[in-house]
Structures are given as C-alpha cells and as structure tokens.
C-alpha positions, 0 to 999 in steps of 0.5 A: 368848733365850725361844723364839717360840710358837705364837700364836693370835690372830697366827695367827687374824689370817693365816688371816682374811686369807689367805681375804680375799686369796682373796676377791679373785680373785673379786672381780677375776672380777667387776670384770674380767667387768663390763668387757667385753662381754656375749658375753666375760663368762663367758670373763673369769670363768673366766680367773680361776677357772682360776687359783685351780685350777692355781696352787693345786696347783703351789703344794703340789707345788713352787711354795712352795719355789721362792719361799720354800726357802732350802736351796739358798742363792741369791739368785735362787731358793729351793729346786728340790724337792717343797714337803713341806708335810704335814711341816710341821704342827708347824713356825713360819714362818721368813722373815728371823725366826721368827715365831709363826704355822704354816708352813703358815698363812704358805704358803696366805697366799703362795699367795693371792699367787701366785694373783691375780698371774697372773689380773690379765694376763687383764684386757689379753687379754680377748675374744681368748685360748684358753681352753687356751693361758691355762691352759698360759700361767698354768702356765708362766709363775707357774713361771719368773716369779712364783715367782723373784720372790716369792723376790727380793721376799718371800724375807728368808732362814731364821734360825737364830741369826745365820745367814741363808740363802736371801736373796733378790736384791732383799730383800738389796739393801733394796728395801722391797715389803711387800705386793707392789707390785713382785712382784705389780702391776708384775710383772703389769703388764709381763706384761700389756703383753707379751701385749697385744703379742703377741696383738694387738689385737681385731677392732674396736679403737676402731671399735667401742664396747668399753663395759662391759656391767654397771657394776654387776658392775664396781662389786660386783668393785671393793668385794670388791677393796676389802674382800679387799686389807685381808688383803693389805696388813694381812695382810702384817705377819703378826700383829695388831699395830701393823704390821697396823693401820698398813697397814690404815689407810694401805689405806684411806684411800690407796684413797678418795683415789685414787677421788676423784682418778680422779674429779677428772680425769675431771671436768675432762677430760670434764666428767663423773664416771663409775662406771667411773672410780670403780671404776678409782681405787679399785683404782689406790690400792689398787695404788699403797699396796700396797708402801708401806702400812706405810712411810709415814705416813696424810697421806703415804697420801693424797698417794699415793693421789691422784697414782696416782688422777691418774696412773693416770687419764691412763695408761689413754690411753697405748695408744691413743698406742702403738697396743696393745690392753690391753683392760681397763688393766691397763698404766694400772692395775697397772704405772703405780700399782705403779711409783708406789706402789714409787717413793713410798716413795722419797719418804714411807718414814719409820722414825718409823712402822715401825722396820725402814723406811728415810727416804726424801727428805722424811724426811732420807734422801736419794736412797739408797732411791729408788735402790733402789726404781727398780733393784728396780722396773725390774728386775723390770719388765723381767724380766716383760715379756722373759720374758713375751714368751718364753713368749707367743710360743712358746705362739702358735707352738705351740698358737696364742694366738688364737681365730680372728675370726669366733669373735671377732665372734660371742663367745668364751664360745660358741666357747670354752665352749659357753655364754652369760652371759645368755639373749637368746632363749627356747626354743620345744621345748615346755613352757610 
C-alpha cells in the first residue's frame, strides 16, 4: 500500500473552508442582531464575538482531544488531556482513515464547528441574558456537550492498519451526519429550547411589538451564512473532490428551494411574502441538507429543501401554542430542520452518489437507516436539552441568568455594556 502524502490542493481546499466556516459567525451576528430591537443590537452581536474568543482557546487547550482523541478508547469521549497541537506540525489527519491533509488544518476546521454551535443557542435568549453568566454558560456547557458530541458524531476513530481506536458512539452505530445536522443544529436546538425554558420569557412577550429593527442586517447575515455554509458542508468532505462538489451543490440548491417554500407559506397563510421569511428559509435549508449534503441525489436536495422551508415555516408558531419565548426561532429553525434534514436521509441516502452512503426507503434499503438516524437524532436531542437545563439552572442559581427588568425595558446593551448600537441624541458639550 503506498503511503498517503501531504496534498496541496486537498489542503488548500480545508483552510479555505475553515475561514468560510469562520465567516459565519459573524455572518449569524449579523442575522441574529438585525432581528432583535435596536436597544439589544450590539449584546446580540457580542454573544457571538464572544464565543469565537473562548471556544477558540478551549479548543487548543483540550477541546480537540476531547472530541477527537482516541488514546482513551471510548465510544463516548476522545481523550481527557491537553490537545499538544504544537507537536503535530509534521502529522497527516487521521479520522476513520488518513487522509492527505495536516492535522492541524483538519483541527482549526473542527474548531469552526465547535464555535458556531453554541453562538446559534444565543438566538432564543436574546434581550434578556447576562452578559457574564453567557460566557461562563458557553465555557460549560461546549465542555460537557459539544465536545462529547462531536466525538459520537464526527469521532470514525484512528487507523493504523485494520486497527480502529477511539470510534465514537453514534459513528459506530452508522448514523450517517456528514456535516453536522445532529452534532451541531439539533444539539443547539435542544440547548436553545432548554435555556428558553429556564430564563423565561421577555417583559412584553407578545403584547408588545418584537419586530426586527433592520431587515437589511438580517438579509446581509443570512447571505454570509449562505456563502460560509458552502466550507461547511463542502468542506466536510476534506479535499477537492466529487464528495466536495456533490455537497456544495446539493448546499445550494436545497438553500434556494427552502427560501422559495418559507415564501410560499407565508403567501398562502398571510397573503404576503416577507424578507424576514426569506432569510428564515434560507437558513432553514441550509440547516435541513446539512447532515445529508453528500448522501443524497440534487432532486432529492431540493424536495428536502422545500419541506424544511414548509416545515420550519409552520414551526416557528410552536411557541406560541407551548408558551416559551425562543426569541429568535432557533427552536423552528435549528431543531425542527436539523431533525428533518438527519431523518431525510432516511429517506433520500442513495450510495449511487457516495459509496460510503447506505440506501434509504426510496432507494431499496428499507427502514434500517431511518431507524438509525431517529436513535442518533433524539438521542443527542435529549442529551443537549437534560444537560442544558443542568447547566442553566445552576448557572441561574449561582451568579443569576437574568438582567433585572427594568435593565430590560430600557435595553441590555446600555445596562450590559455601557453602550449603544445607534445615536438617537446629539451631544450639546460644545463643538460645533
């Protein structure tokens, strides 16, 4: 067997994508911060910016090991140690299989993961949080959940020869997540539903208008989305290749067809398409074909695209029925379209397109794989979400969750960070 080397353009194609993965952090700042109120702009922004800073550091202090170390040998974590990534200049990903690219390109990809998925739970605790008590929260809780997580997902073990080591829990069991439906989106989903719960709902809830205070924010945030989620879902395939085209293009055109469903429902319910709903789609598509994007067929893209545009559409109103307060709809968004888009592979996975897929019903293969996918997805849903509560209520009870309400009323970015996203007033101490 000839030994796997280093290659460049593999290479180059992962570090391109790890900085349009990055790119979406921002790019939800924005989204996010467009749909809240002018006086919870720049608090929304920061929940973000925030998180890049300290689950980066985690990251290279021990978060990689513990999602992708396999010394350890267990299904449910990778390895409880410092990461030693300055010693792994010289060394090639291993993960199921080696593959041609640096460790160290393979790790900061992963890290872009594991940064968006908390900053996505700020969305449904908008106007409301501690600035202090989010970032110990997003500390917490990326240690006991998404690391574990990413390792069951994404962990296919370390091969040396036939020898595989350090599987993890899901991955053994044939869950198929190629991009992280299931690790990410249901996993921040359950979490966001949870701190929803627990914090309550906001002074006014649906007496007072909650409208988003720039469209245009929401509608630059949603094509940054668009654009970073090419790296990754493409990027996920870990080279240029077929793999990566196939899910660049399944990205894309499930993303379209989701928007035009959100705007079909709208139309029919409401009587009018909306830019909001627009954007929603947008993301909701992007949210739905991420686990499948290299499993299933372009038609069978689209058809999934529409239903989570439809189906993320009519979810948004389940909080008004149960009476929680998910601010932004990352409940309707993220969980309902990350549990869609991991059952559809049920459905759509065909190994036609991707040799390593399975066949789901519509392509001969019976129930077995959307058996598979509903344990992996509820499985994690409910981990997230009992965990999340955990750490929520401790975190309330300790250094308290809440800012108090009448910080509330008159705006968390003052009460929280002494400053204002727009100047309303002019300033009369002299000058011209």
């Amino acid at each position: 067997m000839a030994e796997i080397v280093l290659n460049t353009g593999d290479t180059a194609w992962v570090l391109a994508s790890t900085a349009l993965v990055l790119l979406m952090t921002p790019g939800l700042a924005l989204f996010y911060g467009g749909m809240v109120r002018a006086k919870s702009v720049l608090n929304m922004m920061l929940m973000s910016m925030v998180t890049v800073g300290i689950v980066s550091v985690l990251w290279v202090i021990y978060g990689f090991k513990l999602a992708f170390g396999y010394k350890a040998d267990s299904q449910w974590y990778g390895e409880i140690s410092l990461s030693g990534l300055g010693s792994a200049v010289n060394e090639l990903a291993n993960n199921g299989g080696v593959y041609p690219i640096p460790l160290l390109a393979f790790a900061a990809f992963q890290l872009m993961f594991a940064i968006i998925t908390p900053a996505l739970i700020s969305g449904a605790i908008a106007d409301r949080t501690k600035f202090t008590a989010w970032a110990v929260f997003v500390t917490v809780w990326v240690t006991l959940v998404y690391f574990p997580v990413a390792h069951w997902v994404f962990g296919f073990g370390n091969k040396v020869g036939d020898t595989v080591t350090g599987v993890g829990f899901l991955a053994a069991r044939g869950v198929q997540d190629f991009a992280g439906g299931t690790a990410v989106h249901i996993n921040a989903g359950a979490a966001a539903l949870a701190m929803a719960i627990i914090l309550g709902r906001r002074v006014g809830w649906r007496r007072e208008s909650m409208r988003p205070h720039s469209l245009p924010l929401v509608l630059i945030g949603a094509g940054l989305l668009w654009f970073g989620w090419f790296g990754f879902n493409a990027g996920s395939a870990l080279g240029a290749n077929g793999v990566a085209a196939l899910a660049l293009l399944n990205t894309q055109v499930a993303t379209a067809a989701a928007a035009l469903g959100w705007l079909l429902v709208e139309k029919l319910r409401d009587g009018h398409p909306t830019s909001l709903g627009v954007a929603s789609g947008a993301v909701s598509g992007l949210v739905a074909i991420t686990p499948a994007c290299a499993y299933v067929a372009p038609w069978a893209a689209v058809v999934i695209g529409l239903l989570a545009g439809v189906f993320c559409a009519l979810a948004v109103g389940i909080k008004y029925l149960l009476n929680f307060d998910d601010s932004l709809d990352v409940v309707g968004v993220h969980l309902i379209g990350g549990l869609w888009g991991s059952l559809a592979i049920g459905f759509f996975g065909s190994s036609a397109v991707n040799s390593v897929g399975l066949d789901g019903i519509f392509y001969g293969g019976g129930t077995a794989l959307l058996g598979k996918q509903a344990f992996g997805a509820f499985f994690v849903l409910a981990y997230s979400f009992i965990v999340t509560l955990i750490i929520g209520f401790i975190i309330d009870k300790t250094m308290g969750l809440r800012i108090k309400e009448e910080a509330e009323i008159s705006g968390i970015d003052y009460d929280q960070h002494a400053e204002t996203g727009y100047e309303l007033t002019s300033n009369s101490r002299g000058g011209f």
